[in-house]
N, C-alpha and C positions, 0 to 999 in steps of 0.2 A: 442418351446414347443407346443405351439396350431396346427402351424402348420405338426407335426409329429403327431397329433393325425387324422388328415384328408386325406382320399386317395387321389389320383387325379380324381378317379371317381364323387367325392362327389364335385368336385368345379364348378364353373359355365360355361357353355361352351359359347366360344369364340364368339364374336358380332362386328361389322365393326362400331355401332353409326347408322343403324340403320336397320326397318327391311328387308327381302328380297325385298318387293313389293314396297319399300318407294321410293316418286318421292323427286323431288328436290324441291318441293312447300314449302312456309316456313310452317308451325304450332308451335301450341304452345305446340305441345306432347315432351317428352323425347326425348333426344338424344341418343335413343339405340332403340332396340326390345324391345315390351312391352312386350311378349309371351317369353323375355330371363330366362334362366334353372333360379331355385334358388338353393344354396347351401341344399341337402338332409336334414343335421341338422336342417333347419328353416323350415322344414315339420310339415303342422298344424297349421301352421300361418299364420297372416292375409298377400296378398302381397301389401298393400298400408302400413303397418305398417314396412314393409320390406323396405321399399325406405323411408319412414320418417325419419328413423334411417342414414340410407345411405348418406342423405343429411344434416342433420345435425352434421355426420362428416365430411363435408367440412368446416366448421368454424371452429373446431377445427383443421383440418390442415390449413388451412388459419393462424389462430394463431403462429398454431407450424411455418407457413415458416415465421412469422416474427420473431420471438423471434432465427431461425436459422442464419437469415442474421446478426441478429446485433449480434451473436458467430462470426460468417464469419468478417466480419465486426472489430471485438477485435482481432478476430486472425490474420489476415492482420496487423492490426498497431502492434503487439507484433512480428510479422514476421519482416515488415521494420525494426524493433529497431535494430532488431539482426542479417539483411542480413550483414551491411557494420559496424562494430566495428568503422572503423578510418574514413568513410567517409564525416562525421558531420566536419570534420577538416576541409575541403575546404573551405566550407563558413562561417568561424567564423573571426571574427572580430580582430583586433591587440589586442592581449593582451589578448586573451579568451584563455589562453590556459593554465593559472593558474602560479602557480611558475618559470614555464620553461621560457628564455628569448628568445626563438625564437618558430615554430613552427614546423622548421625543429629538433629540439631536442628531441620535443613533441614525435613528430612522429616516430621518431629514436630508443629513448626508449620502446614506446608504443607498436612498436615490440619485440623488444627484452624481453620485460618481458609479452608478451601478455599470458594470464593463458588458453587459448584453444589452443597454439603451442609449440613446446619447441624450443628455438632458443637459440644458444651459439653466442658471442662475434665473433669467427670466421663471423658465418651465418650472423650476423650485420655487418662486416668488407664487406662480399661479397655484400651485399643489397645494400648498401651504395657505393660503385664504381659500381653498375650498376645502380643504382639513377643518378649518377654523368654523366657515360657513353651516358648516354638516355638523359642527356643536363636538369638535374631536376635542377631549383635554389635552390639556398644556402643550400649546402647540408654539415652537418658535419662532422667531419672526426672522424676517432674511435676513437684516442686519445681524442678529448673531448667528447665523448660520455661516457668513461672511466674515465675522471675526475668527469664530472655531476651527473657517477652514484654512485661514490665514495662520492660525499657533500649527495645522497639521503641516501646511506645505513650508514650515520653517523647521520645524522639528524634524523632517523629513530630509530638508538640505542639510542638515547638520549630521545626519547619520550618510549620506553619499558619499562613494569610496573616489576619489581623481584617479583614472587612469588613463596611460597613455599607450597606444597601440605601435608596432616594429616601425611605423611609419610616419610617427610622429602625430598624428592624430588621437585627440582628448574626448574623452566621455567621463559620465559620471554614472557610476552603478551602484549599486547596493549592498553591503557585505552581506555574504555566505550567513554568516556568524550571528547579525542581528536578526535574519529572517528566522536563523532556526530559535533563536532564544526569544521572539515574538510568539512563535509555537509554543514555547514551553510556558511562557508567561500567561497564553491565552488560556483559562481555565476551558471553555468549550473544547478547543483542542485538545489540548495534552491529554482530557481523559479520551481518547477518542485514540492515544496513538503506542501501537505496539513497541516497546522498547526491544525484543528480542523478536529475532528471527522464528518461527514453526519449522518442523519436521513432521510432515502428513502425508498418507496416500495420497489428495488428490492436491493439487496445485490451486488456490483459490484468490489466492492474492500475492503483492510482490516480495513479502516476506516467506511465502513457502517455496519460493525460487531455489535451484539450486546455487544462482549464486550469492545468496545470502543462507539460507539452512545451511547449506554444507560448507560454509564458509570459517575454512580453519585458519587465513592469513591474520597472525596477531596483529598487524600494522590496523586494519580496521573490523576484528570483527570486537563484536562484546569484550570489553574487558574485564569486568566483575559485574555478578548478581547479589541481591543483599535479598535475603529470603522474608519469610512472614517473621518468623523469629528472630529476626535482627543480626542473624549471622550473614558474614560476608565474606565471598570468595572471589578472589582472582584470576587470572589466567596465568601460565608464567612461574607460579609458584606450585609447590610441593605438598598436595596432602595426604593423608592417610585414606581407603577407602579397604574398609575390610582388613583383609592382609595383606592388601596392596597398598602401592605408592602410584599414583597419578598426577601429570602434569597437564592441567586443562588449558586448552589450546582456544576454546570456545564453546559458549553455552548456548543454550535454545528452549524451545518450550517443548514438549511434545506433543501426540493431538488431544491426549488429556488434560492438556496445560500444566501438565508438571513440569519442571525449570529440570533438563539435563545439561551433561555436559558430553566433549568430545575432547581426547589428550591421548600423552602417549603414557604408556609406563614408564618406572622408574625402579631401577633395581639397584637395592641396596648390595654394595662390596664392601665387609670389613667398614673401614672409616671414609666410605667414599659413596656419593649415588651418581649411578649410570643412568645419563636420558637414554633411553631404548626406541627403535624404530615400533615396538608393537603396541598398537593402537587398543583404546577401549572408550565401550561408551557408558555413562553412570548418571547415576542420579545425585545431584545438588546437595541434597537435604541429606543424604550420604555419607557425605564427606566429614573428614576431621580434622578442625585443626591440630596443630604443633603446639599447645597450650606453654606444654614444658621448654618448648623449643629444641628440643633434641637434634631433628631434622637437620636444624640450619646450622648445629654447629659441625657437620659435615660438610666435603665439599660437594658441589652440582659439575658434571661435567659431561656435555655433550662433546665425544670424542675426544679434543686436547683441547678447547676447548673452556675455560672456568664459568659458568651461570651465576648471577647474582637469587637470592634465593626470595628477593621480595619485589614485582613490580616497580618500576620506578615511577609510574603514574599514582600510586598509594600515598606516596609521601604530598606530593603534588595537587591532591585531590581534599587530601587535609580532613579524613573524614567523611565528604560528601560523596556522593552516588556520583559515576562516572559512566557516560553512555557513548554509543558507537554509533550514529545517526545517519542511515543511508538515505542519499538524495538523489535524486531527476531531476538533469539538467538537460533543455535543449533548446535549440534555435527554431525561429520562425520567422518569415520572411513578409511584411507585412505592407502593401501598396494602397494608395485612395483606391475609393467605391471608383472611378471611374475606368481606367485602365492599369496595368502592372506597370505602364511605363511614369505611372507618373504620382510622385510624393514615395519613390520604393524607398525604406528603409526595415533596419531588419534589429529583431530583440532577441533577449536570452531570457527565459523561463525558469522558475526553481518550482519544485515541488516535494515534498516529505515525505518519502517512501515509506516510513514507519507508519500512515493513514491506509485504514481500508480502501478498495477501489470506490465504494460508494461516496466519500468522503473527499477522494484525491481529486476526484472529478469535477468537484465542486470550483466555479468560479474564486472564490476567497482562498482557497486552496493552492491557487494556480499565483505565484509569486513573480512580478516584472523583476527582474535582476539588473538588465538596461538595455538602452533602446538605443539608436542611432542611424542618420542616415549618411555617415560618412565613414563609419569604421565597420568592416563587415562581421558576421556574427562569430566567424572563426577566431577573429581577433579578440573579441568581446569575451567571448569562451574561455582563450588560452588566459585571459585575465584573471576567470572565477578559476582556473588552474593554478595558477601563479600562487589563487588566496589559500587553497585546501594543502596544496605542496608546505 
């Protein structure tokens, strides 16, 4: 746009770094012509306030090329993820390759239903004797390739959730519930996925979002962290920090990765504690518990109000670690290769916000919830609503 406002008469003419008559002797003048055109527009003004300006947008590109390299930099590692789908196979270890009992199975499959090619049984019958051909070890033959996928797509029926949509139309989907604890099951995964929200300057992934960092709603953020040292804290309850009292509301990492939290205070009256409007933010490793129990032989009381002074997910949890798993759910609308008018039906996507973006992106990553061409996706939706509620 600026530049269609300007002729080519009007721009500066052309300079080698420096002037006609310049020897090769060092100085400390400019590295151009001093006596170079200036742009007409800046007619009227001063020319050392002309080059002031000039050079101090070299800092702001100095900026911008650093903040381009580390885009360059993300783009590249989100590139590798996605050059080689199966080639992470190589170097994995006996038994990384989850359910399957070989890794020629693995593999086998993982073509045959890769979701960026469409392969038929035939196509896996030919792949597989030129595997063999080419002197590949222990290659399976179709026949149990055929059996293997016959235990998945019953295994598979047996976890599909029936549901019925306002209008009496049926579909079969996937729970919420098994996709996320297939995550957790999956060792490649899990180590790969952030259980706590970041609080950072820059925004880099969906955990450093405001609506999960700043996220103080006890109904889904974090509800306890358990540290290196084996202590474990809540939200919801009462501890000692310093010579204070705090009730953490929710925890985070910060860009150190130290585990903080976010609560309100707590002020002790005589035989009573007041939850308090005024907020603080602390560090984890911090805190103290009530060893003696003192605390909780007092009451908690937000306004009038009585608070229970221990979590009720604690008792529930029985010990074990309890997490707060934010997901990405959406719709897409999906028609044959040949026109949108024909084969439209439309699915719902799950994806595990706790994975980096470089990860999330990943085809395996990206979870079918259900699919249908008679129940629309809103329907479908308010279903995976129905399960989280």
């Amino acid at each position: 746009m600026f530049a269609s406002q300007v002729s080519f008469n009007d721009l500066p003419s052309r300079f080698d770094g420096g002037a006609p008559n310049d020897t090769n002797d060092d100085d400390d003048g400019p590295g151009f012509a001093d006596d170079v055109a200036l742009p007409r527009w800046y007619e009227g003004e001063r020319v050392d306030a002309f080059w002031s300006i000039a050079e101090q947008r070299d800092d702001v590109i100095a900026g911008l090329e650093v903040e381009l390299a580390e885009l360059r930099r993300e783009d590249e590692e989100m590139a590798d993820a996605h050059r080689n789908i199966t080639g992470h196979l190589l170097g994995q270890e006996e038994g990384a390759w989850g359910p399957f009992k070989d890794k020629g199975m693995f593999a086998a499959l993982s073509f045959l239903l890769s979701p960026r090619q469409a392969h038929s049984l035939i196509s896996l019958e030919h792949a597989l004797g030129l595997a063999e051909a080419l002197g590949a070890p222990h290659v399976p033959s179709i026949n149990v390739c055929k059996k293997a996928l016959a235990r998945i797509y019953l295994a598979g029926k047996e976890k599909l959730v029936r549901s019925t949509d306002v209008e009496g139309n049926i579909f079969w989907r996937n729970s919420i519930a098994h996709l996320i604890r297939d995550d957790f099951g999956n060792s490649h995964v899990r180590a790969k996925m952030h259980l706590l929200p970041r609080r950072a300057p820059v925004v880099k992934e969906l955990r450093d979002g405001a609506a999960l960092a700043h996220n103080v709603d006890e109904r889904t953020a974090a509800p306890m962290v358990r540290l290196a040292n084996g202590k474990e804290f809540w939200i919801r309850e009462v501890y000692e920090y310093g010579e204070q009292l705090v009730f953490p509301q929710c925890f985070f990492e910060g860009e150190d990765e130290v585990i903080s939290g976010e609560g309100r205070l707590v002020r002790r009256n005589e035989d009573v504690l007041l939850l308090t409007e005024d907020r603080i933010i602390f560090r984890a490793d911090r805190l103290k518990v009530d060893t003696e129990r003192k605390l909780s032989r007092l009451s908690l009381m937000e306004g009038d109000d009585e608070l229970p002074h221990t979590h009720p997910e604690r008792f529930r949890s029985n010990g074990k670690r309890l997490y707060s798993v934010p997901i990405v759910v959406f719709i897409d609308d999906l028609s044959g290769a040949r026109s949108k008018r024909w084969n439209k039906h439309e699915a719902i996507y799950f994806s595990n916000a706790t994975l980096d973006r470089c990860d999330l992106d990943l085809d395996s990553n990206i979870k079918l919830v259900s699919i249908s061409k008679d129940v629309t996706g809103e329907n479908q939706l308010s279903a995976v609503v129905d399960e989280l509620m």
